[in-house]
C-alpha positions in Angstrom: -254.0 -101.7 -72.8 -254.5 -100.1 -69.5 -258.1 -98.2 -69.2 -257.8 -94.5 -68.2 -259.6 -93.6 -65.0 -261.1 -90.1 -64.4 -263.2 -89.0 -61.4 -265.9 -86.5 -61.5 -267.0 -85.5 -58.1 -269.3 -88.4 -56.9 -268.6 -90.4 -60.0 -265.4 -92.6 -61.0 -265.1 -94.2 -64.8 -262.8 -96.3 -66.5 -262.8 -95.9 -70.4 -261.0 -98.1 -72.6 -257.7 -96.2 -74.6 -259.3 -98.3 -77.9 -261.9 -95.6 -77.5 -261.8 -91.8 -79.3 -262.5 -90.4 -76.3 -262.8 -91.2 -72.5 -266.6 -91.4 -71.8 -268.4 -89.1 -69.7 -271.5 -90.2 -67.1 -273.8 -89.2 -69.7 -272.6 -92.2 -71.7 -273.9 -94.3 -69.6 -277.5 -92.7 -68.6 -280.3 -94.2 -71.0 -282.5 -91.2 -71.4 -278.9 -89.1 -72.4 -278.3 -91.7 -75.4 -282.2 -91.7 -76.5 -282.2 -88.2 -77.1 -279.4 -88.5 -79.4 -280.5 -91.7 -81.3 -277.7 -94.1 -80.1 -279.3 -96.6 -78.4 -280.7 -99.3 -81.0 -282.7 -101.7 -78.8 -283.2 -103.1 -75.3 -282.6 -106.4 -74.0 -284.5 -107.6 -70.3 -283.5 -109.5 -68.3 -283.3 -109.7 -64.9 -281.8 -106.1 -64.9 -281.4 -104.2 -68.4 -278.8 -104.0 -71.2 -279.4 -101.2 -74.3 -277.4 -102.0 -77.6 -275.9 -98.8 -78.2 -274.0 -96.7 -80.8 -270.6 -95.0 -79.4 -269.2 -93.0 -81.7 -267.8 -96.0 -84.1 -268.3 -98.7 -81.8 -271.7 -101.1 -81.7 -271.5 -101.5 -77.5 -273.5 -103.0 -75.0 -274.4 -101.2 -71.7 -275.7 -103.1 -68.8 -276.7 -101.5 -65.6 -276.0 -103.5 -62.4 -279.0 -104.6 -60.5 -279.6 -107.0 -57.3 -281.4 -110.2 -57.0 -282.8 -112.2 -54.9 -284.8 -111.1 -52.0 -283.2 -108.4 -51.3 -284.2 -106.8 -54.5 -287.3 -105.9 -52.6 -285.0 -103.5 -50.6 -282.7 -102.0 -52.9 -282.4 -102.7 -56.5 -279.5 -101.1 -57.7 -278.1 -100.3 -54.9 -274.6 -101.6 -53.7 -272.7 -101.1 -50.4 -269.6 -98.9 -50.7 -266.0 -100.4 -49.9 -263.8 -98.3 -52.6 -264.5 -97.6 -56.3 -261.9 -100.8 -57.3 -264.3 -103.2 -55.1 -267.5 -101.8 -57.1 -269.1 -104.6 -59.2 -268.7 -103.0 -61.9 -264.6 -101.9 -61.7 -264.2 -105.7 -60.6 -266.1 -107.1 -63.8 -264.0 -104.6 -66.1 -260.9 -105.6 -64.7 -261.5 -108.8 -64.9 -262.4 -108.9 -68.6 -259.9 -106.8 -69.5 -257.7 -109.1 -68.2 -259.2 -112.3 -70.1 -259.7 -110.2 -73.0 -255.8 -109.8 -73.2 -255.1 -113.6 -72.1 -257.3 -114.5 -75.6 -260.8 -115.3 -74.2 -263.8 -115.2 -76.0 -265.1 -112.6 -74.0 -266.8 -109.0 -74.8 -263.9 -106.5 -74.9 -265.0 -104.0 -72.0 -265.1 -100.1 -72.9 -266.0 -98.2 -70.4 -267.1 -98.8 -66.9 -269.1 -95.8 -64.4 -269.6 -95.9 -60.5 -271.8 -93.3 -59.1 -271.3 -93.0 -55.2 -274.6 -92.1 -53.0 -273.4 -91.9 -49.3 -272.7 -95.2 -48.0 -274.0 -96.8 -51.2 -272.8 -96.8 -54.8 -274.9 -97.9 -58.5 -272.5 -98.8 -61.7 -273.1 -99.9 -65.1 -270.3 -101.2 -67.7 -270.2 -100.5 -71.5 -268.8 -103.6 -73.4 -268.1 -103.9 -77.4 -270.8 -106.2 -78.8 -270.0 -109.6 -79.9 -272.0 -109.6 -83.6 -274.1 -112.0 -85.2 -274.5 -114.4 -82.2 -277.1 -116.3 -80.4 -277.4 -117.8 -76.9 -276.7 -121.2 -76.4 -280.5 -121.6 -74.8 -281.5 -120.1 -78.0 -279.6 -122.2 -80.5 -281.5 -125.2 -78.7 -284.4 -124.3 -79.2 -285.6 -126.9 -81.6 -282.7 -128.5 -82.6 -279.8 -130.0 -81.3 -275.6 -129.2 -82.0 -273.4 -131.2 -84.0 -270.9 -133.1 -81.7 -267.8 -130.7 -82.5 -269.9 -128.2 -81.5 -270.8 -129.1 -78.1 -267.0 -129.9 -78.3 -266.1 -126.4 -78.7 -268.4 -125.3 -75.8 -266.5 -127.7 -73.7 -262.9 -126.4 -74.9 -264.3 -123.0 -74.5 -264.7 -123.7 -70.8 -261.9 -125.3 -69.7 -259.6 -122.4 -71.5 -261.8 -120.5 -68.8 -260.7 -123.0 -66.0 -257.1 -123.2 -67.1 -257.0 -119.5 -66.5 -258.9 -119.7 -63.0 -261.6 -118.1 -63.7 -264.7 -118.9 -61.9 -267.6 -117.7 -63.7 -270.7 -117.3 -61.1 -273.4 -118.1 -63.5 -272.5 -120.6 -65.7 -275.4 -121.1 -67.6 -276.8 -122.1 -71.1 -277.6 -118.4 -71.6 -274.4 -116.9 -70.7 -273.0 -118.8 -73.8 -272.9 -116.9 -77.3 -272.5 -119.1 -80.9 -272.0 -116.7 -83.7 -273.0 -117.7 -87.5 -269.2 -119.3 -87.7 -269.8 -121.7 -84.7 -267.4 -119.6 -82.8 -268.5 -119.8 -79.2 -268.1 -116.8 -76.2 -269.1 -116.5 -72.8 -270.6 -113.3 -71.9 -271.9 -112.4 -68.0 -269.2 -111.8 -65.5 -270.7 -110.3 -63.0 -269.7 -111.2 -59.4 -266.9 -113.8 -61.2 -263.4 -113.8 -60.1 -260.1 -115.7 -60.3 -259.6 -118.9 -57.8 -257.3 -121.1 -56.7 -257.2 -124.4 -56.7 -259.1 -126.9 -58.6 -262.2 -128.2 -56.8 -264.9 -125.3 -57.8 -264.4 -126.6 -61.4 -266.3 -129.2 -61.2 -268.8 -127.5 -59.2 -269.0 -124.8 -62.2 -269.6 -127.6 -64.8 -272.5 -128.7 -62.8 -273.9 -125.6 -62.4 -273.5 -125.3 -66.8 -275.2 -129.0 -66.7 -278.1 -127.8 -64.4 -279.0 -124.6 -66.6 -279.6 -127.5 -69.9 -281.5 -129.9 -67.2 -284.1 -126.9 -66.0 -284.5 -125.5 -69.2 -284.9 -129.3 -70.7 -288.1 -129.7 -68.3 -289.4 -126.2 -68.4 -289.5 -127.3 -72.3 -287.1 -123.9 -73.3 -285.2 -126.5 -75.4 -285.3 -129.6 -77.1 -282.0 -130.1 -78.6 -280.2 -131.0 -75.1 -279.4 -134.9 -73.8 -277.4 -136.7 -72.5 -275.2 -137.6 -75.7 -274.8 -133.3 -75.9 -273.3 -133.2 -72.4 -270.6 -136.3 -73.2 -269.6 -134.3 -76.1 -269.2 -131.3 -73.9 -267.2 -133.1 -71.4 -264.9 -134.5 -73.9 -264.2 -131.2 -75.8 -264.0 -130.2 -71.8 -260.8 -133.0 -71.5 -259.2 -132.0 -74.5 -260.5 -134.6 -77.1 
């Protein structure tokens, strides 16, 4: 279903038709939702999400920040090409699109670019994904049963088979609910490839997140007997 688009002067959103009612900008400002008691807790990470009430829905609303060094500059600031090449217009399509092809992924709701001369921020409201837990968290102490790091693998490869290239692959961007039902979350700056070879290249990256976080002693239930699983859920087995 097609999200409506509206554009109020210097600010462009996309809201979801699911929703009662197309979203304003104050939907996505913090301090707007605080004073009316809708936003439930904040995650931190490296920018900031708020778990949120809207109107029936339990949603998520991230704010796009950069990273790296040139943070230092600008943090949430993003050069201007057109409001459909905005991080986050790309990222809403984009799930909306894998949202419709039967992905795990959040189901996006709303999406709001503000434009500042030659410069733009965003943020994106998606529908929480309940009762989960990261990956990285899950392992923790304990290890998965082998279906389970099966299902991971499965999970990735419907990803592949669909061309998506997801640009941080990592052990955190991977959500098991209390059902085992597994979700990747986090596509920010992904998009849809050709070809074949970046696959690979995308498991690595998946393999490198349980390595670093193996040494850095973030988890304990990752070895090398978890990853052969994942690789043969990965191949269909």
């Amino acid at each position: 279903m097609p999200a409506q688009f509206s554009a109020q002067g210097n600010r462009y959103l996309l809201s979801s038709k699911k929703l009662s009612k197309a979203l304003t900008a104050q939907d996505f400002d913090p301090d707007t939702l605080r004073s009316s008691d809708q936003i439930e807790s904040q995650a931190d990470g490296r920018g900031s999400a708020w778990f949120i009430r809207l109107a029936d829905d339990q949603a998520v609303l991230r704010h796009y920040y950069r990273g790296g060094l040139v943070a230092k500059i600008s943090q949430d600031r993003f050069f201007w090409s057109g409001v459909e090449c905005s991080r986050a217009f790309v990222e809403y399509r984009l799930l909306e699109w894998m949202y419709q092809q039967g992905l795990p992924v959040p189901e996006p709701l709303g999406a709001h670019v503000q434009r500042l001369g030659m410069y733009y921020s965003c943020d994106i409201i998606t529908r929480t994904i309940s009762n989960t837990c990261t990956l990285a968290d899950a392992l923790e102490t304990s290890t998965l049963p082998s279906e389970q790091w099966r299902e991971v693998g499965r999970v990735v490869a419907t990803m592949h088979a669909l061309n998506v290239w997801h640009a941080d692959l990592n052990a955190r961007n991977i959500l098991i609910d209390s059902e085992g039902v597994v979700s990747l979350i986090d596509f920010d700056r992904c998009r849809r490839r050709t070809g074949k070879r970046w696959q690979a290249a995308n498991l690595a990256r998946l393999k490198r997140s349980f390595d670093k976080l193996t040494v850095q002693g973030e988890i304990t239930g990752f070895d090398e007997v978890s990853w052969q699983a994942l690789l043969l859920g990965y191949q269909g087995q």
